[in-house]
mmJSON file of the N, C-alpha and C atoms, coordinates in Angstrom:
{"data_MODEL":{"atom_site":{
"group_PDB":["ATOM","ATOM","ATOM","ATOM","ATOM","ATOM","ATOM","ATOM","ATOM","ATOM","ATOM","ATOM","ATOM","ATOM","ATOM","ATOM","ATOM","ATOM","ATOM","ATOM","ATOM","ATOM","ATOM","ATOM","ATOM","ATOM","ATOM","ATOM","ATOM","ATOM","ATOM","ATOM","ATOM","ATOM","ATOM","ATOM","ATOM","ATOM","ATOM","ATOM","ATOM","ATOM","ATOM","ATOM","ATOM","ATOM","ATOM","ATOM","ATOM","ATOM","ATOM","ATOM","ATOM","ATOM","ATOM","ATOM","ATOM","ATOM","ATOM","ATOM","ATOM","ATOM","ATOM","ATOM","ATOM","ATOM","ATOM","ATOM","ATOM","ATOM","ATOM","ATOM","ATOM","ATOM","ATOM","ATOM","ATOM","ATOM","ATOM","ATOM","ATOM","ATOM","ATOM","ATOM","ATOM","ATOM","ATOM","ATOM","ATOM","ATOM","ATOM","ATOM","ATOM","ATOM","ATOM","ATOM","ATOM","ATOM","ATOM","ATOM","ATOM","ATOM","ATOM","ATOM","ATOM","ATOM","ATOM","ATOM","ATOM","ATOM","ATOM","ATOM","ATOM","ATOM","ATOM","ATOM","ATOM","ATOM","ATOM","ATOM","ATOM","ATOM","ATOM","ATOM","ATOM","ATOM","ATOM","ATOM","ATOM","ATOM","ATOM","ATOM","ATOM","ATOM","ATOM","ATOM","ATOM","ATOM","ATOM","ATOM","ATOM","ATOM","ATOM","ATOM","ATOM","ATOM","ATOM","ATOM","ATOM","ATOM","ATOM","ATOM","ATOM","ATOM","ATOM","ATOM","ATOM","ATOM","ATOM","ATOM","ATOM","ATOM","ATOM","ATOM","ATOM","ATOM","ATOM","ATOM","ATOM","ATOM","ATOM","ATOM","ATOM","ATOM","ATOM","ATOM","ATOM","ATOM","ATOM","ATOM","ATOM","ATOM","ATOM","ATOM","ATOM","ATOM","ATOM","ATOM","ATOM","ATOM","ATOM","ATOM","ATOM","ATOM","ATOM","ATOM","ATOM","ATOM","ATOM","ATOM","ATOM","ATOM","ATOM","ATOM","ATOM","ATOM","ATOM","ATOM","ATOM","ATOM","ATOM","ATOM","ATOM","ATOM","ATOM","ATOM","ATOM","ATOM","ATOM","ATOM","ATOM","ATOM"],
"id":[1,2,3,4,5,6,7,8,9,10,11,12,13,14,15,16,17,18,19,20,21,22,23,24,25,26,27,28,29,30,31,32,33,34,35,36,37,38,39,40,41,42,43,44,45,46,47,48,49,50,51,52,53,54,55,56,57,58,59,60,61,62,63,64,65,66,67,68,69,70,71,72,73,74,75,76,77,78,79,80,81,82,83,84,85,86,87,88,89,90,91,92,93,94,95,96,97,98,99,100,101,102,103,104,105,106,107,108,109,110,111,112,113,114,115,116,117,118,119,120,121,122,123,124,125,126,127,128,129,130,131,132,133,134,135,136,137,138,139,140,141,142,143,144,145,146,147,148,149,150,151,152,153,154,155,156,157,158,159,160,161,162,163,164,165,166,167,168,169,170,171,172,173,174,175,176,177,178,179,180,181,182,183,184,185,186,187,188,189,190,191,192,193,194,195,196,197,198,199,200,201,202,203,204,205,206,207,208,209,210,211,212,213,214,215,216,217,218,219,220,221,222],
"type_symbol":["N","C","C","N","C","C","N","C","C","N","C","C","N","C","C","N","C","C","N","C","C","N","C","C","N","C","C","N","C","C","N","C","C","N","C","C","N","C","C","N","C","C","N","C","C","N","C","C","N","C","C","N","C","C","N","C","C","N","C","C","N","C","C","N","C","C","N","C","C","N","C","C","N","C","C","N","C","C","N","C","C","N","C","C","N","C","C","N","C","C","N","C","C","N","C","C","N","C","C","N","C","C","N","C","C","N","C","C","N","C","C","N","C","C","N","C","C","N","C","C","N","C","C","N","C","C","N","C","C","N","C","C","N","C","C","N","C","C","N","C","C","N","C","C","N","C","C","N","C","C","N","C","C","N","C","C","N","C","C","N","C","C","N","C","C","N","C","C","N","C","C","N","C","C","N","C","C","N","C","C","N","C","C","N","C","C","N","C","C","N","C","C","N","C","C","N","C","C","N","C","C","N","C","C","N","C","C","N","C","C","N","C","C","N","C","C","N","C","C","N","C","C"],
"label_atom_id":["N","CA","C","N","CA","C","N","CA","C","N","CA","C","N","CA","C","N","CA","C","N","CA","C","N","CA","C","N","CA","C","N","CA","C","N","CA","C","N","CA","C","N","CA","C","N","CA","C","N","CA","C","N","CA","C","N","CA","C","N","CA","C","N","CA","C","N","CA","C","N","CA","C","N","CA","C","N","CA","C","N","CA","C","N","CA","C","N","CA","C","N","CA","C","N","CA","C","N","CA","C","N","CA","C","N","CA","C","N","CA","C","N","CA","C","N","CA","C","N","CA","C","N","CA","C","N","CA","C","N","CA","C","N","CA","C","N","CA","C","N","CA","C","N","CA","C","N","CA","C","N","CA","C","N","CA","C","N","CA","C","N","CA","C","N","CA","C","N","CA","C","N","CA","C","N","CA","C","N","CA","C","N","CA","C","N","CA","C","N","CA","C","N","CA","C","N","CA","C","N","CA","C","N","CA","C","N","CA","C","N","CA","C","N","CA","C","N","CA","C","N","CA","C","N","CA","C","N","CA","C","N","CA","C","N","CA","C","N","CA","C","N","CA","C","N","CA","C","N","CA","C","N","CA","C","N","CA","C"],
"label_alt_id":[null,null,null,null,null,null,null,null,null,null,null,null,null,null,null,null,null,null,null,null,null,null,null,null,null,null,null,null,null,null,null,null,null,null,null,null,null,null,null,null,null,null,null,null,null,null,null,null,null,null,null,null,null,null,null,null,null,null,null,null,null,null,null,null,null,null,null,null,null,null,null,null,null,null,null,null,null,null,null,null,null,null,null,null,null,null,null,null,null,null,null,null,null,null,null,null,null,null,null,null,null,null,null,null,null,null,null,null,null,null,null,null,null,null,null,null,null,null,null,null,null,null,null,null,null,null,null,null,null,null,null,null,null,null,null,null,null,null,null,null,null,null,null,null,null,null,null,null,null,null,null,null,null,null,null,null,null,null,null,null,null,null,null,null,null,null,null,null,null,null,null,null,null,null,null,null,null,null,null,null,null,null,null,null,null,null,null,null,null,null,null,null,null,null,null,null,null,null,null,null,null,null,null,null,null,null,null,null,null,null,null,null,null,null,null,null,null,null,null,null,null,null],
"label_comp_id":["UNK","UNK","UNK","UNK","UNK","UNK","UNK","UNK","UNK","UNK","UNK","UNK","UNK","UNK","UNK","UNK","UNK","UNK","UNK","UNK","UNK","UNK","UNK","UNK","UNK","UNK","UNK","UNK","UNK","UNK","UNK","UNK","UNK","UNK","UNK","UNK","UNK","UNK","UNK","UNK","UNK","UNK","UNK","UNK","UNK","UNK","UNK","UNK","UNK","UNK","UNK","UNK","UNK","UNK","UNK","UNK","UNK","UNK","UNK","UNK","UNK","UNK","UNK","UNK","UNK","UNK","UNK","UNK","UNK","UNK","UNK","UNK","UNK","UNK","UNK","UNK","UNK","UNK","UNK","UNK","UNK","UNK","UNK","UNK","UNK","UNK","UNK","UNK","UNK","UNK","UNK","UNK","UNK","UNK","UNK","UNK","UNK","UNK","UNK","UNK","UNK","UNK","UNK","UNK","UNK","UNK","UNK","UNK","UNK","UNK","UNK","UNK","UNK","UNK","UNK","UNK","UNK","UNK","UNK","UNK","UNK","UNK","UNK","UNK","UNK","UNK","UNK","UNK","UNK","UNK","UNK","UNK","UNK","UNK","UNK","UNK","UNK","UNK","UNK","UNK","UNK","UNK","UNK","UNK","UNK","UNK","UNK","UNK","UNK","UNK","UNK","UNK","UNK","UNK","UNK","UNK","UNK","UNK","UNK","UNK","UNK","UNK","UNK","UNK","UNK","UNK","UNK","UNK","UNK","UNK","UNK","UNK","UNK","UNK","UNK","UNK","UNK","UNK","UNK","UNK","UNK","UNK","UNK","UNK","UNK","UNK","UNK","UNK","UNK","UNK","UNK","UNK","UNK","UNK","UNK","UNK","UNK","UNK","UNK","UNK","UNK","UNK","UNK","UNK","UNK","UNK","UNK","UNK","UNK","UNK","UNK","UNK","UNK","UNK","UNK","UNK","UNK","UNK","UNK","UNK","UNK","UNK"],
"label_asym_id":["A","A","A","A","A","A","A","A","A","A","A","A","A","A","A","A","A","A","A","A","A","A","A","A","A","A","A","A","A","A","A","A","A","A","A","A","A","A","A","A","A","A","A","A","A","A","A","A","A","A","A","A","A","A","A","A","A","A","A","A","A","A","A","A","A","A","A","A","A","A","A","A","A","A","A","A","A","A","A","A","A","A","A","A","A","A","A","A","A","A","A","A","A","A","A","A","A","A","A","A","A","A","A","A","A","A","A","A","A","A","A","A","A","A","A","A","A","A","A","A","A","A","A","A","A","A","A","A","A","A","A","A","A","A","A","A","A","A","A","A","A","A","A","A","A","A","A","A","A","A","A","A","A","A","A","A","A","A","A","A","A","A","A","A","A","A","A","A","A","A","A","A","A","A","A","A","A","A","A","A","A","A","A","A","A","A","A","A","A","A","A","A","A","A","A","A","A","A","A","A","A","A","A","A","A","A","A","A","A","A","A","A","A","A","A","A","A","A","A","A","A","A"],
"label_entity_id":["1","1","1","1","1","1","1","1","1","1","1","1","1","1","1","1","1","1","1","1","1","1","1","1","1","1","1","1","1","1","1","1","1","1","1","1","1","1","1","1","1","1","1","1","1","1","1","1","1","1","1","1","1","1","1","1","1","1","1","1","1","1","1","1","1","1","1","1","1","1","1","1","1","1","1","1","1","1","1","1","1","1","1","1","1","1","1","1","1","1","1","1","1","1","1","1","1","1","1","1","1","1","1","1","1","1","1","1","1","1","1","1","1","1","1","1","1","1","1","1","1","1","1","1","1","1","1","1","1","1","1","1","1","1","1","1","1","1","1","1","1","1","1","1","1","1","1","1","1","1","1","1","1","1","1","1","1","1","1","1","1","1","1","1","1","1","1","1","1","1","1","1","1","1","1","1","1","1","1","1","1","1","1","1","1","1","1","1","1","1","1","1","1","1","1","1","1","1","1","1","1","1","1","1","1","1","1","1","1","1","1","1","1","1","1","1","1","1","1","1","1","1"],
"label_seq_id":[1,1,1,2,2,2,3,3,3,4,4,4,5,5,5,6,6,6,7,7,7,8,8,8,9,9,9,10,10,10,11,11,11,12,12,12,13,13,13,14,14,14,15,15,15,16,16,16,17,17,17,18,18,18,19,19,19,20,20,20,21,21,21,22,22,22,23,23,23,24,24,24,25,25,25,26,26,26,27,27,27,28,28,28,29,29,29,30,30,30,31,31,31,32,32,32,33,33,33,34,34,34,35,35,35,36,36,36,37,37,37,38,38,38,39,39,39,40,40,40,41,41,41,42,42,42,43,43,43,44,44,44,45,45,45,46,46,46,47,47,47,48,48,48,49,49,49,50,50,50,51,51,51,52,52,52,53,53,53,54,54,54,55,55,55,56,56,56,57,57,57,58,58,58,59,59,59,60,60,60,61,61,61,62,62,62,63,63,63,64,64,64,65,65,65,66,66,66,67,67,67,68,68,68,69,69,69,70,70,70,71,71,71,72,72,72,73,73,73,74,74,74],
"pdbx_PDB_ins_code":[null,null,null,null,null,null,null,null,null,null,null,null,null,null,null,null,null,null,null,null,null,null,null,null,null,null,null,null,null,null,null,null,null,null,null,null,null,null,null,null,null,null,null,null,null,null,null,null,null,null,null,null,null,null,null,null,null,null,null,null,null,null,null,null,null,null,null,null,null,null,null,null,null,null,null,null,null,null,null,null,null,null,null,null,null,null,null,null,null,null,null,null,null,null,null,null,null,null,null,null,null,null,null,null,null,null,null,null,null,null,null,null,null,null,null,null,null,null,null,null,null,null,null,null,null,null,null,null,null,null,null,null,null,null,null,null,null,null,null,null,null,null,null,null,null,null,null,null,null,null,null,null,null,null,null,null,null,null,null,null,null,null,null,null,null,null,null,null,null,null,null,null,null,null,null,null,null,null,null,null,null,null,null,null,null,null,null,null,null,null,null,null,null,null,null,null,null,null,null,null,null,null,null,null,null,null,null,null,null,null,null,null,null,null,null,null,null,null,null,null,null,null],
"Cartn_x":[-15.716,-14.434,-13.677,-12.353,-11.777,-11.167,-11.605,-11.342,-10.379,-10.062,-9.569,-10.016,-10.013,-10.83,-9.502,-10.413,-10.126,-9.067,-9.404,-8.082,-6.727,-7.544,-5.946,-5.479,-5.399,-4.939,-4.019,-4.935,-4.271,-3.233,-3.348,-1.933,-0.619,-1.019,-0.31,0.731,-0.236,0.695,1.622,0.813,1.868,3.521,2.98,4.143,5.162,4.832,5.82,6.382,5.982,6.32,7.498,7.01,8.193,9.179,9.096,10.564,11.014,9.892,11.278,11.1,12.153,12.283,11.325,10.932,10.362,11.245,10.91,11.748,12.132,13.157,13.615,12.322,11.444,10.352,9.396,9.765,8.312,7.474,7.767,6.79,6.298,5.47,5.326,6.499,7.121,7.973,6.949,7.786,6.916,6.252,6.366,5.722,4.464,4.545,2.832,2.356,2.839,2.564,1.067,1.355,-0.209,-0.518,-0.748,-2.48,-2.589,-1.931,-2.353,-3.139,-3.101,-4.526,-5.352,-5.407,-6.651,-7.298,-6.574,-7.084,-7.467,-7.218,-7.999,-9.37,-9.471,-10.543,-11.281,-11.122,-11.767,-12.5,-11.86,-12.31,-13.22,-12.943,-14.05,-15.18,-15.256,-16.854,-17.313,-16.493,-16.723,-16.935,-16.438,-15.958,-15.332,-15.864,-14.787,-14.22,-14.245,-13.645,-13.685,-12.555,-12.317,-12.062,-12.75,-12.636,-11.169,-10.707,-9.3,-8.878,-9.973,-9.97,-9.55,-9.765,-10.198,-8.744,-8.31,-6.251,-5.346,-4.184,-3.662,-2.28,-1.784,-0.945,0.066,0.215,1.326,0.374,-0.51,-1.354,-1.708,-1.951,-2.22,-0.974,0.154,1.686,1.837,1.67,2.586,0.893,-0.175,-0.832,-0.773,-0.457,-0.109,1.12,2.256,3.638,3.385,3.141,2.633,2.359,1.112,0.516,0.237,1.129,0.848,2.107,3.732,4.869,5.401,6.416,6.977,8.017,8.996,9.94,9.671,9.935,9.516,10.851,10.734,12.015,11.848,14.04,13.836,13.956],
"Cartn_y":[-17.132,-17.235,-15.909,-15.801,-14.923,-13.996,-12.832,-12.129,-10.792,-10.19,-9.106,-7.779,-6.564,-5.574,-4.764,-3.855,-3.527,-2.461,-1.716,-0.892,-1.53,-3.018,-3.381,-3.919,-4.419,-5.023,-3.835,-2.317,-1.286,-1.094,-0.763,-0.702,-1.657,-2.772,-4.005,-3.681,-3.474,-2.798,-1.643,-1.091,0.221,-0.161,-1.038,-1.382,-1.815,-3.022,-3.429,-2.421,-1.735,-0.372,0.253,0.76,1.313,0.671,-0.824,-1.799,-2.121,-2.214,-2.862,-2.322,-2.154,-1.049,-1.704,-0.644,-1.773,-1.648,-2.85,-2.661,-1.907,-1.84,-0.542,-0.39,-0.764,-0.244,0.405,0.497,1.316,0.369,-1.142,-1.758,-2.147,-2.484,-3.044,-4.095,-4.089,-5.248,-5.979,-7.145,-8.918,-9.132,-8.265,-8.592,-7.856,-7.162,-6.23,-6.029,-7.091,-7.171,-8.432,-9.147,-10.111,-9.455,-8.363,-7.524,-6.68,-6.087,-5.182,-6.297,-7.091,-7.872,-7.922,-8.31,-8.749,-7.425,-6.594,-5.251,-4.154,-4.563,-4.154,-4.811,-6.022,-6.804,-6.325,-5.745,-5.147,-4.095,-3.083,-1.385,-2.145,-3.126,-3.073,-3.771,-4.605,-5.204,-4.553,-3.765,-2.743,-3.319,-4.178,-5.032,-4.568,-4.614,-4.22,-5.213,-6.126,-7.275,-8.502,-9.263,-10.44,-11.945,-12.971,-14.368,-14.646,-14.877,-15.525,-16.812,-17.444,-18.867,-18.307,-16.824,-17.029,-16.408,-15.986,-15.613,-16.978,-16.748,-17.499,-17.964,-19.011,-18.465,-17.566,-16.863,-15.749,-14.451,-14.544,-13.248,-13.122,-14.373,-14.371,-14.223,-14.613,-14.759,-12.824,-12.033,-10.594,-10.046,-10.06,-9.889,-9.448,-10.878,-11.217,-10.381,-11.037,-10.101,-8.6,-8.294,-7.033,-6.123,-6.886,-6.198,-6.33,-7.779,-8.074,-8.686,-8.533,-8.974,-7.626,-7.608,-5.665,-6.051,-7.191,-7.021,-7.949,-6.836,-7.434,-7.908,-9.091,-9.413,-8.329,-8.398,-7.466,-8.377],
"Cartn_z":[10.362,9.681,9.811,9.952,10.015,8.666,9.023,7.589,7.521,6.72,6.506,6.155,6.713,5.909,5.184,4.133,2.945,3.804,4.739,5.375,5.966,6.207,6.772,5.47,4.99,2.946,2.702,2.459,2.022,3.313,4.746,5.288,5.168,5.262,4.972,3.455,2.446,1.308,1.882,2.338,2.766,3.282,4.709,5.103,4.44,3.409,2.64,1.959,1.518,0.453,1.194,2.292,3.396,3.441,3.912,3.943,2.783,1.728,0.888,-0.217,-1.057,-2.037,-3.751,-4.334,-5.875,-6.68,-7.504,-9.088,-9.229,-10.572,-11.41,-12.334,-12.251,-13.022,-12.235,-10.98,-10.013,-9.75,-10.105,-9.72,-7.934,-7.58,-6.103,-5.614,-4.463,-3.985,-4.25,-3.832,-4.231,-2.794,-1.545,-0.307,-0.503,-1.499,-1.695,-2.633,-4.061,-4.853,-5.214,-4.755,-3.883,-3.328,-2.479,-2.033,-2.799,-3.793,-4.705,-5.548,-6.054,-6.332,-5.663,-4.932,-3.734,-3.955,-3.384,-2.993,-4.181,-5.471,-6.85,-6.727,-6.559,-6.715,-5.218,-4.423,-3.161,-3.638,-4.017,-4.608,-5.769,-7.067,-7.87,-7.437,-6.599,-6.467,-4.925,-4.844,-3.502,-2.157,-1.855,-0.505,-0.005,1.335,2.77,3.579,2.976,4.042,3.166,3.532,2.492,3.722,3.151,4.207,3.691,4.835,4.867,3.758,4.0,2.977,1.719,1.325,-0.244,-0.46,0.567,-0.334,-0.119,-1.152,-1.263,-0.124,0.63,1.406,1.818,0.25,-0.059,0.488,0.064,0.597,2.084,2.86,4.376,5.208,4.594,5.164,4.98,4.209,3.732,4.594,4.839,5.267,7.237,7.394,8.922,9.547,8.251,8.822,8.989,8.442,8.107,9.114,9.649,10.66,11.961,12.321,13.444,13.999,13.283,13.941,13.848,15.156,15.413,14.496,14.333,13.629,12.028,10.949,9.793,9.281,8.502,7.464,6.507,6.275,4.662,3.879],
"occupancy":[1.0,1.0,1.0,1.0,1.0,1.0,1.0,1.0,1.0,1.0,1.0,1.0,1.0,1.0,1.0,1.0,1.0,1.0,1.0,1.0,1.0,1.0,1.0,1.0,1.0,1.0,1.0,1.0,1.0,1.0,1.0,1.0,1.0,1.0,1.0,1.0,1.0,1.0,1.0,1.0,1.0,1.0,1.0,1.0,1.0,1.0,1.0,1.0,1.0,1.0,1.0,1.0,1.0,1.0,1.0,1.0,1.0,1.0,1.0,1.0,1.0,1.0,1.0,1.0,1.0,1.0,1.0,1.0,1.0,1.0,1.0,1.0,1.0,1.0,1.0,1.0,1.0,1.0,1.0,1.0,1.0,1.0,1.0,1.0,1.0,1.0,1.0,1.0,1.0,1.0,1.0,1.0,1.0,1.0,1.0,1.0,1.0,1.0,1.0,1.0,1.0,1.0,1.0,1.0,1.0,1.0,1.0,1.0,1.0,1.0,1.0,1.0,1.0,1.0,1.0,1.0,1.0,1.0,1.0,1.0,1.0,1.0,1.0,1.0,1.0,1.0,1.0,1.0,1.0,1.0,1.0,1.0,1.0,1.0,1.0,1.0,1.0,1.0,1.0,1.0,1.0,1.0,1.0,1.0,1.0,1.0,1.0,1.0,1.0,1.0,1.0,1.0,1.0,1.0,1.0,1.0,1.0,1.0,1.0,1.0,1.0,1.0,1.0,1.0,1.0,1.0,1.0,1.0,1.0,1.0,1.0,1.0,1.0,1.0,1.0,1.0,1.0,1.0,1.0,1.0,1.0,1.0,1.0,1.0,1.0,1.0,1.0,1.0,1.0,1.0,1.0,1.0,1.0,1.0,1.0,1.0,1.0,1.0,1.0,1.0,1.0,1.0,1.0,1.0,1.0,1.0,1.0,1.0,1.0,1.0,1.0,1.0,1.0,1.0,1.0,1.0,1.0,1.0,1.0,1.0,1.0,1.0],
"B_iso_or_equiv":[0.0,0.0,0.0,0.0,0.0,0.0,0.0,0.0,0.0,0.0,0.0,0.0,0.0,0.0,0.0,0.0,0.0,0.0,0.0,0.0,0.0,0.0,0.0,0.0,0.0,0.0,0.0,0.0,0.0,0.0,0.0,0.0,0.0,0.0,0.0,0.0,0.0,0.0,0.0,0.0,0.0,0.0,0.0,0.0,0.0,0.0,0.0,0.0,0.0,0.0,0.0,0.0,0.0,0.0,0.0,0.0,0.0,0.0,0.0,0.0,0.0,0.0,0.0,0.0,0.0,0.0,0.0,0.0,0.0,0.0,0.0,0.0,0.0,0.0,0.0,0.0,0.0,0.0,0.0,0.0,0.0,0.0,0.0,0.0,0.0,0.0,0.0,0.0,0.0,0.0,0.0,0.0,0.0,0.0,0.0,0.0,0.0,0.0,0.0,0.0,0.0,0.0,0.0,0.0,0.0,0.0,0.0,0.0,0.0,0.0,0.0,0.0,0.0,0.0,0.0,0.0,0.0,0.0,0.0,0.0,0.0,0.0,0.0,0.0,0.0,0.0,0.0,0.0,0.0,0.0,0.0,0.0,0.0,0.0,0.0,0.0,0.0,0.0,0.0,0.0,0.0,0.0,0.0,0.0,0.0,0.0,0.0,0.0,0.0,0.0,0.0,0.0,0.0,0.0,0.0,0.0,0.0,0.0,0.0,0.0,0.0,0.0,0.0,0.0,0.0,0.0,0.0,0.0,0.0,0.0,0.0,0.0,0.0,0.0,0.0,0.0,0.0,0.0,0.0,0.0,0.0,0.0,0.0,0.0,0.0,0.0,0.0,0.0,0.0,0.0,0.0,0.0,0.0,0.0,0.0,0.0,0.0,0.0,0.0,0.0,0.0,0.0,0.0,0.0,0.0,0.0,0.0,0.0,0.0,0.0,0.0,0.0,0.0,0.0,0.0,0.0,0.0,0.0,0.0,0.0,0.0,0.0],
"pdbx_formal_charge":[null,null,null,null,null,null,null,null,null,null,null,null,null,null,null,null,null,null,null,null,null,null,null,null,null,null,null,null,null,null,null,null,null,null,null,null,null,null,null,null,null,null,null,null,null,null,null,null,null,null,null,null,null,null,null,null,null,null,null,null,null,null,null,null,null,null,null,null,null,null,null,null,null,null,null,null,null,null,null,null,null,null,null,null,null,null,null,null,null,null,null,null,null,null,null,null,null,null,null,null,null,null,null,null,null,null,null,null,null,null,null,null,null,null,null,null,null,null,null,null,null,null,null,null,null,null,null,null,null,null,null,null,null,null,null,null,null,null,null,null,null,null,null,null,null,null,null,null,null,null,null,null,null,null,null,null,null,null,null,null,null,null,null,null,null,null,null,null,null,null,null,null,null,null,null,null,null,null,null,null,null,null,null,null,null,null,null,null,null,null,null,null,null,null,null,null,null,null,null,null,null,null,null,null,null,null,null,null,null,null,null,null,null,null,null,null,null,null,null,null,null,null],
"auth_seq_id":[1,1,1,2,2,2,3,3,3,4,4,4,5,5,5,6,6,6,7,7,7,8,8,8,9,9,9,10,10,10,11,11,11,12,12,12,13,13,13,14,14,14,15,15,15,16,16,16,17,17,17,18,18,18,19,19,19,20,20,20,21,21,21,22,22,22,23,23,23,24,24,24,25,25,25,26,26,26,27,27,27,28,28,28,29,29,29,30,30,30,31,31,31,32,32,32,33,33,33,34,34,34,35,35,35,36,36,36,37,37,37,38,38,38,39,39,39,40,40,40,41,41,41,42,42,42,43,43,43,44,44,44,45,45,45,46,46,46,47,47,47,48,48,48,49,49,49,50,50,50,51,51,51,52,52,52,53,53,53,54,54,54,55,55,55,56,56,56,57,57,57,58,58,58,59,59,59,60,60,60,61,61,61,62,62,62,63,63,63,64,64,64,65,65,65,66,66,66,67,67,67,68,68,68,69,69,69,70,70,70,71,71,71,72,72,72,73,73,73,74,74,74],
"auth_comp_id":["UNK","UNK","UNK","UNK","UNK","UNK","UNK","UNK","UNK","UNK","UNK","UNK","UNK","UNK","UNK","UNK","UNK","UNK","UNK","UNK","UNK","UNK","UNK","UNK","UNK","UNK","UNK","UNK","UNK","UNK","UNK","UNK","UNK","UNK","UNK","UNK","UNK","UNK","UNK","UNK","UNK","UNK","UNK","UNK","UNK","UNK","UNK","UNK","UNK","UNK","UNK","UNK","UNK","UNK","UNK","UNK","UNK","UNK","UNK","UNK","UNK","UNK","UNK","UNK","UNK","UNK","UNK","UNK","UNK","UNK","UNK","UNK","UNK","UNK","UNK","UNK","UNK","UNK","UNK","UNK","UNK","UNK","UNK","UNK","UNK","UNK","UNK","UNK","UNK","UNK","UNK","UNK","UNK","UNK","UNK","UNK","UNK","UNK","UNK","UNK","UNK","UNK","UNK","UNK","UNK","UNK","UNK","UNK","UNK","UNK","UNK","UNK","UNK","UNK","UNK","UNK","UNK","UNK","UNK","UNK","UNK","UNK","UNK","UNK","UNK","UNK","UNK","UNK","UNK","UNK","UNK","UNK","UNK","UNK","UNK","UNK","UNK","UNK","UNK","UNK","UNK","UNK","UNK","UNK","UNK","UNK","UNK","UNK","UNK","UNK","UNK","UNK","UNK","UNK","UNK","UNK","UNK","UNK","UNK","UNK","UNK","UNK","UNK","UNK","UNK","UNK","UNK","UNK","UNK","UNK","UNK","UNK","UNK","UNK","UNK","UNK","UNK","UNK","UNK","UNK","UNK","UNK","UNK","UNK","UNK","UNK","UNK","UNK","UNK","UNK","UNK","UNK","UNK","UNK","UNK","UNK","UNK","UNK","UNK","UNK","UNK","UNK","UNK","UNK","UNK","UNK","UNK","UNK","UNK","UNK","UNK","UNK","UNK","UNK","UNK","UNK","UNK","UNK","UNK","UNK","UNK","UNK"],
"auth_asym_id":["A","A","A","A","A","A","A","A","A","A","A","A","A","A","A","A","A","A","A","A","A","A","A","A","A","A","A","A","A","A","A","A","A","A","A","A","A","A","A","A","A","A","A","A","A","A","A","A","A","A","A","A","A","A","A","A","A","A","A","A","A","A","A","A","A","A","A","A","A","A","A","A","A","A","A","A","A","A","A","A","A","A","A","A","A","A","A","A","A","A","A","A","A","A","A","A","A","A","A","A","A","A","A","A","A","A","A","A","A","A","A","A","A","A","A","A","A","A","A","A","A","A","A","A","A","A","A","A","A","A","A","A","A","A","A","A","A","A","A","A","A","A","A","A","A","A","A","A","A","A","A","A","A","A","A","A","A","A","A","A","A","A","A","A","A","A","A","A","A","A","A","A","A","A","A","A","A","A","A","A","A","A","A","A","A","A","A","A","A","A","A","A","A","A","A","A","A","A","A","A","A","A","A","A","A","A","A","A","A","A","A","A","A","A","A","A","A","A","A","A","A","A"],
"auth_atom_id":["N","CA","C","N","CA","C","N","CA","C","N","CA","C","N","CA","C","N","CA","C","N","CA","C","N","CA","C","N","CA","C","N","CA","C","N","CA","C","N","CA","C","N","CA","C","N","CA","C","N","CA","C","N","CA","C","N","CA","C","N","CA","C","N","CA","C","N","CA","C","N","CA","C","N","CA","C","N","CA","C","N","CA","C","N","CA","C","N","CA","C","N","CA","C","N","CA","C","N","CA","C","N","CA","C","N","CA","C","N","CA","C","N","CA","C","N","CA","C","N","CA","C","N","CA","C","N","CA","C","N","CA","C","N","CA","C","N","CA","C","N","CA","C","N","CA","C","N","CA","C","N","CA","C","N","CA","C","N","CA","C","N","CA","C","N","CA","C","N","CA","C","N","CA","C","N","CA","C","N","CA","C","N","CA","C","N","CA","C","N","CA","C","N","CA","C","N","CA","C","N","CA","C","N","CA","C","N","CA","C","N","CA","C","N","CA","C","N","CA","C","N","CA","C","N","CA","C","N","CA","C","N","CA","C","N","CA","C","N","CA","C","N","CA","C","N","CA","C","N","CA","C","N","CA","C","N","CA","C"],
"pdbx_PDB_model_num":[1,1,1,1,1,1,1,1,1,1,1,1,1,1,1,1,1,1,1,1,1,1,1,1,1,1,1,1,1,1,1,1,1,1,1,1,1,1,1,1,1,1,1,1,1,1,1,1,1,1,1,1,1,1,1,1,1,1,1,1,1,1,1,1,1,1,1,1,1,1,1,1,1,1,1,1,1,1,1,1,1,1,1,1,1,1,1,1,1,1,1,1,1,1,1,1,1,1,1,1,1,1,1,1,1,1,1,1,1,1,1,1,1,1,1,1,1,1,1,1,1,1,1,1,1,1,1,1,1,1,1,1,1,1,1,1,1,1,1,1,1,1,1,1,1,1,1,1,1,1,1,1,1,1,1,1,1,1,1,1,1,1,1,1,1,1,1,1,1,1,1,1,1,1,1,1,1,1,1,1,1,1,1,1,1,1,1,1,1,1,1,1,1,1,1,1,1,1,1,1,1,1,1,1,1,1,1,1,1,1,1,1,1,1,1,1,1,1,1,1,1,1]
}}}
C-alpha cells in the first residue's frame, strides 16, 4: 500500500504555508491545516510513515498537490 512519510507531511505543510497566507489568528491555511493533524498524531505515537487509506481525501488531495504538481492553486 502506498504511504506517506512523516518528512514529506511536514514539507507538504510547509508548502502550503508559503502559498497561502493564515488567519488573522495565526492559524494554519485550510490547505495545511489537515496535516497538521495527521502529523501531531505522527510525532505522538512516533511514526514515520502513514498508509494512504487511513487520511481523509482532504489530506491525500493537499498532500499530493503539494508535492508532486509544479504549479499549485492559490
Amino acid at each position: 500500500m502506498p504511504t506517506f512519510t512523516i518528512a514529506g507531511i511536514e514539507q507538504a505543510i510547509n508548502v502550503w504555508r508559503n502559498r497561502q497566507a493564515s488567519g488573522e489568528d495565526a492559524a494554519l491555511c485550510p490547505k495545511a491545516r489537515p496535516l497538521a493533524d495527521i502529523y501531531g498524531e505522527m510525532i505522538y505515537t512516533h511514526a514515520t510513515a502513514i498508509d494512504v487509506s487511513l487520511l481523509s481525501a482532504e489530506q491525500v488531495e493537499a498532500v499530493t498537490t503539494a508535492l508532486y504538481q509544479q504549479e499549485l492553486p492559490i
